[in-house]
N, C-alpha and C positions, 0 to 999 in steps of 0.2 A: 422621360429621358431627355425633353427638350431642353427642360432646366438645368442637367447635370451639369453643365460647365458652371454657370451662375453660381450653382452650390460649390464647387468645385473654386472656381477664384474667391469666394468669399470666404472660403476655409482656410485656406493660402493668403490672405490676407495680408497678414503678419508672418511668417514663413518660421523664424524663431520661434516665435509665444506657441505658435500651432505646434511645432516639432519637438516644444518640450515636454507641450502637452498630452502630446501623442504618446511619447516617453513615460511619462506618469501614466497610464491608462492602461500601457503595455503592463511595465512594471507591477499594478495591482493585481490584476487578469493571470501575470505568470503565477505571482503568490498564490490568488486563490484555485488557479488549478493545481497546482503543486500541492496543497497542502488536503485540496477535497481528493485528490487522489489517491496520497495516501491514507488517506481516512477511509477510501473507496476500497484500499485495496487490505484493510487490517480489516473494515467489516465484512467484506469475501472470504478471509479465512476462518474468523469466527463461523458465519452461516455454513461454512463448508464442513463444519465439525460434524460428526456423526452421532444421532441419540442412543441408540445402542453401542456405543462402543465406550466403558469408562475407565479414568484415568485415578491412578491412587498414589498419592506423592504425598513426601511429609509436609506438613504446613511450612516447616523452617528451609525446607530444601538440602535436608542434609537427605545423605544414602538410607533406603530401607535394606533391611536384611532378607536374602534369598528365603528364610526358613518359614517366613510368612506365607511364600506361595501355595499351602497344603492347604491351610485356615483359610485361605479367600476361594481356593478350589472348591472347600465344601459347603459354600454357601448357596441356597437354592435361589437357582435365577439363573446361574449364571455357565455358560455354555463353555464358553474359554479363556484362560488365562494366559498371558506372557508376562515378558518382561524385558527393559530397555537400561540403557546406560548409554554414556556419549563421550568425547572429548574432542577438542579443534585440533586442528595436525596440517601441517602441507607439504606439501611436496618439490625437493631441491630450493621452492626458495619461497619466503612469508608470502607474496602477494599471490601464490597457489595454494590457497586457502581449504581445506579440507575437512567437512563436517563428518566424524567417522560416529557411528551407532552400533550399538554391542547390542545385539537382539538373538532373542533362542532361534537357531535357527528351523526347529519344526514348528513355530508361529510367525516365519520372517514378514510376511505381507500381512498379518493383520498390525503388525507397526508402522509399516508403510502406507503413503497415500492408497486413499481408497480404490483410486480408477488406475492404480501400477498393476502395468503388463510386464511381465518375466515369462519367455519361458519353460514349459514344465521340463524340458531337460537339463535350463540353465540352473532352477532351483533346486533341483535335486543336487545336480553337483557340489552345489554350496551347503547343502545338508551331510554331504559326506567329507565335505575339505574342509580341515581343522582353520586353515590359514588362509579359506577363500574368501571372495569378498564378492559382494553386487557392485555395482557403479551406476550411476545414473547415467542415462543418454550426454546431458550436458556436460557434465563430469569429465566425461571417456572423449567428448569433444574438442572439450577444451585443453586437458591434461595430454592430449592423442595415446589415449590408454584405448588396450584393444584385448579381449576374450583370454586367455592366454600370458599375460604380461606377469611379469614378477617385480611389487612397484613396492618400495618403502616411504613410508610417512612419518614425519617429525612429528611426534604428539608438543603440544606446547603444556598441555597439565595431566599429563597420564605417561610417567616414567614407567619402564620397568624393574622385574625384580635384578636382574645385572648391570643396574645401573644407566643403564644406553634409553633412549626416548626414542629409539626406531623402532616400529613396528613394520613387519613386512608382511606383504598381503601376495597372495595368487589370484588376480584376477579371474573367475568362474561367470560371471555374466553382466548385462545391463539391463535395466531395467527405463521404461518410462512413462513418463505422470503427463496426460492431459492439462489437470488442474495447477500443476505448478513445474513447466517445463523447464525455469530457470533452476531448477532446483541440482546441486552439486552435493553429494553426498556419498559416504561411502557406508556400507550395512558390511559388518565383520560376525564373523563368530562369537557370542558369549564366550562360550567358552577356554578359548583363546584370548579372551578378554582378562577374563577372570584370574586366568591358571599364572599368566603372564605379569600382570600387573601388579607394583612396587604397595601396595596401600590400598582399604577398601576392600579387601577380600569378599567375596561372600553379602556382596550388596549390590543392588541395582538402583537405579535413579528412580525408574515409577512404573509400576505395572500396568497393564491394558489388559482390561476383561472385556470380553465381547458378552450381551444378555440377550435373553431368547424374548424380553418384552420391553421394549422404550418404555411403553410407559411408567415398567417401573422402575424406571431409574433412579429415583430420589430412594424408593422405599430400599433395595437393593445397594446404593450406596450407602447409608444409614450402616444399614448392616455391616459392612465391611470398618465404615469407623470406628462402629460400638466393639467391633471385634476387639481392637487394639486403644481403646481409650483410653486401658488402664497402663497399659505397656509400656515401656520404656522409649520405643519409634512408634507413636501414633500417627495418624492417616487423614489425608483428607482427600478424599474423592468426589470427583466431578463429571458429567458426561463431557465426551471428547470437547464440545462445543463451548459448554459451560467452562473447562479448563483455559480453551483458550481465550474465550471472555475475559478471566482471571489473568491471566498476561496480562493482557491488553490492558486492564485496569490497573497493575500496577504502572502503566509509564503516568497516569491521571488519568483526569475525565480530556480524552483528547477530543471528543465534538465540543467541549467548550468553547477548550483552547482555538479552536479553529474558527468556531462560528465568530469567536469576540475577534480571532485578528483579523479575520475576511471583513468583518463588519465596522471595525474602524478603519481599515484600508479604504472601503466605499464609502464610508462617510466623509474620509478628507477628500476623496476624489469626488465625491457630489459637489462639494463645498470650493473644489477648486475648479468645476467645469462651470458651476454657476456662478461663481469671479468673473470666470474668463470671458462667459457670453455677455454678462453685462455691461463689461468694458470694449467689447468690441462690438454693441449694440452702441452705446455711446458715441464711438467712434466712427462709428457710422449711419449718423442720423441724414446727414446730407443726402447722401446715397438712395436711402430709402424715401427718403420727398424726392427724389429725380423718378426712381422706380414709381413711386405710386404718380408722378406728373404726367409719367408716357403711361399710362394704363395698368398697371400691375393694381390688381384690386389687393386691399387688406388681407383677406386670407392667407392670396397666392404669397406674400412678399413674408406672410406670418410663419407658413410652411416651407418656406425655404431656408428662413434659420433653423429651425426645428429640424432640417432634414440634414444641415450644415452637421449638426454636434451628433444628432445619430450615425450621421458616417463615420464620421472622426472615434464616434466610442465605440461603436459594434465594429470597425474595422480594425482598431487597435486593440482590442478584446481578443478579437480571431487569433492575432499577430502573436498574443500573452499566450491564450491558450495552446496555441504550436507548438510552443518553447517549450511551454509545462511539458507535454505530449511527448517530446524528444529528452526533456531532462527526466521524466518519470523512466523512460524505458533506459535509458542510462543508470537508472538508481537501481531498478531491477535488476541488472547485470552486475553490478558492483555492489551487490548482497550476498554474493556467494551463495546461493539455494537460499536463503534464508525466507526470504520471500519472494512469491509467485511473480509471473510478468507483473509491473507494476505501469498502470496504461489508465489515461483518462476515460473514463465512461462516456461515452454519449451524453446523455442525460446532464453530467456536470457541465458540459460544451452549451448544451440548449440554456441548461440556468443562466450560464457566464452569458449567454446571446439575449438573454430574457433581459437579465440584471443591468447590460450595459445599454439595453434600450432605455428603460426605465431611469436609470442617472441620466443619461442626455435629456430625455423629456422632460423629468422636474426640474431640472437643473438652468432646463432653457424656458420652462415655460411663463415665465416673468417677460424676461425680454422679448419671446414671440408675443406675449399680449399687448406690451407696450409697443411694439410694431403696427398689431394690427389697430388698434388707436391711434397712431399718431397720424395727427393732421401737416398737408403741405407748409403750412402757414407756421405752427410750432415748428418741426423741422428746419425751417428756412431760418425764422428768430433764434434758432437753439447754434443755427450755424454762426 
């Protein structure tokens, strides 16, 4: 600590060049927490998928037909079947965003996250109310819908059959998810769904069967494709996990994408720290022959540039990753349930502390060497 100032005005040197630099360092650091974040937070959903639990949707994403539910029922494996439908809707005004789900409601919760608490009085209710609805926690908090409420939602692509895109719901209970507390969602009646709705009849979006063995989930989904290969709406089925895999893959291969932009972001910033030390090694040759005149042996005068550019990147590193930190949980809120808290890991904060050591070190260690080389005598002639 004796030397902190020393490091501390030699940093400050240039107060400009340092503060833009600072700026650049920040700025990569927010990128790459921002961006391993969400990569952090899509491979949490995946892994959160469940092996027993499988999903059967068309390949093209059009509607399957209800009539299919009998033929997936009698295939051996398989414990239980539902089935799901959906549409966006909000409420009095667009930016009260509402994701409604049409689910049977004598399998409501095997559609629902795994660790959702409901109730066994609130669900019952909702098994008997033609027009009731679940709510999420965050939902009913933010909407201040409460047990009891009689709430209409503007479907945005699910009209009805009289023409009107209002669906009205009776609030019957809330429900909430551990694993994805941001989550806003409303859960209505199929059937209400179905009997109501302008188009689609008699179809659901993708079914969920629960099986009595993971492991055989491939051999089990098999089955259910071969059912309908030859049919008119063929199937492809996936375990929950595997499905959302399959999302994820159609936006691309997003750790590419990430690794190549993280990794040219640190590469112009290696390249612009180790600019910057060499010019200000340069510019301070004098300085370091007065240092090494009054006693500073080569080492000590070699480690204190070295310790200049680690502050300046692991400090301005911290600064990026903050940002990220408060912009990631801002993105989670303004996902409407879509996705879970969305929060820097641990882990990507240590790399980013790892990574922005590592760029100050190679970056400066040229100049700390010719440091600890240079003779009084050079230094003096250089001046």
């Amino acid at each position: 600590m004796k030397y902190f100032g020393l490091i501390w005005a030699g940093l400050w040197r240039k107060r400009t060049r340092t503060l833009f630099t600072f700026l650049s360092i920040v700025v990569a650091f927010l990128l790459f927490g921002v961006l391993r974040g969400v990569n952090s937070t899509f491979n949490r959903l995946v892994d959160a998928g469940r092996l027993d639990i499988l999903i059967t949707a068309n390949p093209s994403g059009l509607p399957i037909p209800l009539a299919e539910l009998p033929q997936i029922q009698a295939i051996p494996g398989i414990t239980t079947v539902t089935y799901r439908s959906a549409f966006i809707g909000y409420f009095q005004s667009v930016k009260n965003g509402v994701a409604v789900i049409a689910v049977d409601p004598q399998n409501a919760l095997l559609t629902m996250p795994p660790d959702s608490r409901l109730p066994a009085a609130e669900l019952a209710e909702f098994r008997r109310t033609r027009t009731g609805a679940l709510i999420s926690a965050r939902l009913a908090e933010r909407l201040h819908w409460k047990i009891g409420d009689h709430v209409p939602v503007q479907a945005l692509n699910a009209p009805t059959k009289d023409g009107s895109s209002v669906w009205t719901f009776d609030i019957v209970g809330i429900y909430e998810s551990e694993s994805n507390p941001a989550q806003q969602a409303l859960v209505m009646n199929y059937l209400y769904f179905d009997s109501d709705r302008a188009a689609e009849n008699g179809t659901v979006q993708l079914y969920v069967e629960q099986i009595a063995d993971a492991s055989r989930a491939t051999e089990i989904a098999n089955a259910i494709d071969d059912r309908f290969v030859n049919s008119g709406d063929p199937t492809r089925t996936d375990t929950e996990r595997g499905y959302a895999q399959a999302q994820l893959d159609e936006i691309g291969d997003l750790e590419f994408f990430v690794d190549a932009i993280v990794g040219a972001a640190f590469a112009a910033l290696f390249l612009l720290t180790g600019s910057i030390m060499m010019q200000s090694f340069r510019e301070r040759i004098p300085e370091f022959a007065v240092m090494k005149a009054m006693g500073f042996s080569d080492g000590t005068i070699a480690t204190l540039v070295l310790c200049e550019a680690v502050l300046l990147c692991v400090g301005a590193a911290l600064i990026g990753l903050l940002i990220a930190s408060v912009l990631l949980l801002a993105m989670g809120g303004a996902s409407g349930g879509n996705l879970p808290s969305i929060r820097l890991p641990l882990v990507v904060v240590l790399y980013g502390v790892i990574a922005a050591t590592a760029i100050a070190l190679a970056s400066t260690i040229p100049a700390a060497w010719r440091v600890k080389w240079l003779t009084v005598v050079d230094a003096l002639a250089a001046q």
